[in-house]
C-alpha positions in Angstrom: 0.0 0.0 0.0 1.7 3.2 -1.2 2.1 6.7 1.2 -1.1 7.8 -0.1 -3.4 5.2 1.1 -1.6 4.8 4.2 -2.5 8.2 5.2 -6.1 7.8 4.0 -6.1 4.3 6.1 -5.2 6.4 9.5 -7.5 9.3 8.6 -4.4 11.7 8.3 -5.5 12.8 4.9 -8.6 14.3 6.7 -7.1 15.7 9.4 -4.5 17.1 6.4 -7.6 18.7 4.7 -8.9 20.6 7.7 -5.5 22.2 8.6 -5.1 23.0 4.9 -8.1 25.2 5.0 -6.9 27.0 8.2 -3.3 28.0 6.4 -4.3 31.0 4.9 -6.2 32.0 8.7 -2.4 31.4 10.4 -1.4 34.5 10.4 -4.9 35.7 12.0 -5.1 33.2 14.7 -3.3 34.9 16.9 -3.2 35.0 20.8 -4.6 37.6 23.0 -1.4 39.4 24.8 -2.4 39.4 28.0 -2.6 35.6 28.1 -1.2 32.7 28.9 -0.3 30.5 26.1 0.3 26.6 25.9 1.0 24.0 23.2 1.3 20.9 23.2 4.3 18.9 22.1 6.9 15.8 22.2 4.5 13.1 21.7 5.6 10.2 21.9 4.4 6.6 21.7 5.2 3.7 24.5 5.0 0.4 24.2 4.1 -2.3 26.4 5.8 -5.7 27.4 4.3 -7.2 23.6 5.2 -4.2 21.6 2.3 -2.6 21.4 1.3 1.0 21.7 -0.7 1.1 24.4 0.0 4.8 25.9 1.0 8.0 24.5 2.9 10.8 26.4 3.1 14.6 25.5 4.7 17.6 27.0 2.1 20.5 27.5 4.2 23.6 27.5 2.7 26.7 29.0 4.1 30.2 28.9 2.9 32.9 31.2 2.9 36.7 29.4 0.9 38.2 32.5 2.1 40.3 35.2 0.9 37.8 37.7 2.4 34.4 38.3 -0.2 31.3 38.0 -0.1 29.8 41.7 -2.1 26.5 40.1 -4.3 25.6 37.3 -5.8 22.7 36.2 -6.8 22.2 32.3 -9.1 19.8 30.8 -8.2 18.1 27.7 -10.4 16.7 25.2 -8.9 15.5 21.8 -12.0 14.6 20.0 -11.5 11.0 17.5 -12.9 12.2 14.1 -11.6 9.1 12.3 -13.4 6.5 14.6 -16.2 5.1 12.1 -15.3 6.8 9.3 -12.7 4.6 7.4 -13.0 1.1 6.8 -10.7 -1.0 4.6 -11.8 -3.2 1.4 -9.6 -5.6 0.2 -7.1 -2.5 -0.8 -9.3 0.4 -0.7 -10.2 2.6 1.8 -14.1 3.2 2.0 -15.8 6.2 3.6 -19.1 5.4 6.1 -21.3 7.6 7.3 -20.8 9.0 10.6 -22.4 7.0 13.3 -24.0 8.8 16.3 -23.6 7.8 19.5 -21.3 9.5 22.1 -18.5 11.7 21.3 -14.8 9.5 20.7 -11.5 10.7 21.9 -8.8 11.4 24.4 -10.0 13.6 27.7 -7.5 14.0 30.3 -6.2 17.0 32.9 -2.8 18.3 32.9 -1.9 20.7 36.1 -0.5 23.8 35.9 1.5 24.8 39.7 4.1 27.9 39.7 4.2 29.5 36.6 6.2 33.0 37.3 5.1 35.7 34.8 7.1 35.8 31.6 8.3 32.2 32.1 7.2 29.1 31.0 7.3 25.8 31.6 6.6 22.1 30.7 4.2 20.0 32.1 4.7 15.4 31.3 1.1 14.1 30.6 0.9 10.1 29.9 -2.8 9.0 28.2 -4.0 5.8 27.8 -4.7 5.3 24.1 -2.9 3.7 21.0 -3.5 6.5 18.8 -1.1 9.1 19.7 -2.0 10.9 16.3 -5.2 12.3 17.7 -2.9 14.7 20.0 -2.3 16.6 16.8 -4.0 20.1 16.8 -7.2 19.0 17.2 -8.1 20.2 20.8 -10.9 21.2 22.9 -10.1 22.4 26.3 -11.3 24.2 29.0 -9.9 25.6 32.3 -12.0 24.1 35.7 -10.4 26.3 38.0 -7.1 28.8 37.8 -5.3 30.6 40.7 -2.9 33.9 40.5 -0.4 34.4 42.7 -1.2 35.7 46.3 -5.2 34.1 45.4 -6.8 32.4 48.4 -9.3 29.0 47.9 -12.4 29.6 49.1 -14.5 26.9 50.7 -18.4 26.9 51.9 -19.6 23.6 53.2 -16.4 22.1 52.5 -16.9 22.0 49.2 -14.4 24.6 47.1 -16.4 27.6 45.2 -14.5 29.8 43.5 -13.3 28.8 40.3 -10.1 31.6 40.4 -9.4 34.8 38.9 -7.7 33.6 35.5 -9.3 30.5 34.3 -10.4 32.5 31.3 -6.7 33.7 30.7 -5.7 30.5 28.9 -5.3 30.5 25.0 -4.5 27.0 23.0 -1.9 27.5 20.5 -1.6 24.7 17.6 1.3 24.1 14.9 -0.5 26.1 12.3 -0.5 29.5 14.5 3.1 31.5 14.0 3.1 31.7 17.8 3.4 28.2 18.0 7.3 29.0 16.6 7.9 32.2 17.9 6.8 33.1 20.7 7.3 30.5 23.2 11.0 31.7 24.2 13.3 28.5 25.1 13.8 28.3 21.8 16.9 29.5 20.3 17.8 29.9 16.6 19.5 27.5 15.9 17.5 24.6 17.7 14.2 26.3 15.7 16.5 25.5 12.9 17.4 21.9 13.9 13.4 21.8 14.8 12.2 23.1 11.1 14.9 20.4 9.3 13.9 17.5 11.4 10.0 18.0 11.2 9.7 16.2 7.9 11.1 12.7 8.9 8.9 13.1 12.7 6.1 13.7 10.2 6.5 10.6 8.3 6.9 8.3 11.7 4.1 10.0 12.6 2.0 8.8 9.4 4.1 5.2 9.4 2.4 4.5 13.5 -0.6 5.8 12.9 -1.1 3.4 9.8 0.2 0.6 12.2 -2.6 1.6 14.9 -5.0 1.8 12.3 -4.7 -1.6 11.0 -4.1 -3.1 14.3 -7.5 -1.9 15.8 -9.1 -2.8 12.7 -7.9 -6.8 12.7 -9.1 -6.6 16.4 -12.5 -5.1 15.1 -13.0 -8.2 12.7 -11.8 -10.5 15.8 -14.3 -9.0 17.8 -17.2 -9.4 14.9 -16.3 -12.6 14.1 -16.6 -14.1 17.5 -20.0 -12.8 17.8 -20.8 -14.5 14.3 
């Protein structure tokens, strides 16, 4: 199976098609300035004791271009699963279904956020339980449960905590088609941005190559599964 259909296979071509849209909008999908920023980055697959991708870890990188320090924050992650049900495989084509409705697919986790200065940043590891570490690609909807500045008290009534914080709506997402997502996060120097812009075709194609893998590996245990209920 050539490049092509290996990308179609994993759903990459879709997930291609979308982002092409948004290139011309880059250079407008800017941040606001009095915001914290985050990205998310390094992901990277792990295997179990058979080989298998069973869990995917990412860096969530956060910089902090307010006045006031973040004392702790806590941001939900949902990467939604837009290729679930929508590819199948015939013989050696790829067919397109109709979307199925049921309950929304994907990755949902919660990455904390403690001592961020103002002007700094820092990293944040994150470990998911999924085999399809592609879905961590741009495609995110988040939100921010609760956010505390520097010098902020919790308050509690009834033991129970009630106020959500001063900056949970401080927080802007910044994906690899955004500008900012190259410039303005500032541990990166030249030259590494350099090393960073050469190397990003050959992560790319790994990328593309364990996707494909995941793709046909869920969809033999698929047929497993159907077959035993035959």
């Amino acid at each position: 199976m050539n490049l092509m259909n290996r990308i179609l296979v994993c759903g990459l071509a879709f997930e291609m098609a979308v982002a092409a849209t948004n290139v011309a909008q880059a250079e407008n999908n800017t941040s606001r300035g009095n915001s914290v920023i985050f990205r998310i980055e390094n992901i990277e697959a792990i295997e179990n004791k058979e080989g298998v991708v069973s869990q995917c870890e990412f860096l969530l990188t956060a910089y902090n271009r307010r006045e006031r320090g973040i004392q702790e924050a806590v941001i939900n992650l949902y990467f939604p699963d837009n290729i679930d049900d929508k590819y199948k495989i015939v013989g050696d084509e790829v067919k397109v279904e109709k979307k199925q409705s049921g309950e929304k697919r994907g990755v949902v986790t919660s990455v904390e956020i403690r001592d961020l200065p103002p002007h700094q940043q820092k990293s944040f590891k994150e470990v998911v339980d999924t085999d399809k570490c592609f879905l961590l690609l741009d495609q995110l909807e988040y939100s921010v449960s609760s956010c505390l500045e520097e010098g902020e008290e919790v308050q509690f009534r009834n033991n129970k905590r009630v106020n959500k914080g001063a900056c949970s709506e401080v927080f802007d997402y910044i994906n690899s088609q955004n500008p900012e997502y190259y410039s303005e996060f500032k541990d990166i120097p030249d030259s590494e941005m350099q090393r960073v812009l050469i190397s990003q075709n050959k992560e790319d194609m790994q990328i593309i190559e364990d996707m494909y893998k995941s793709s046909l590996d869920a969809i033999q245990k698929a047929s497993q599964k159907l077959e035993k209920i035959k």
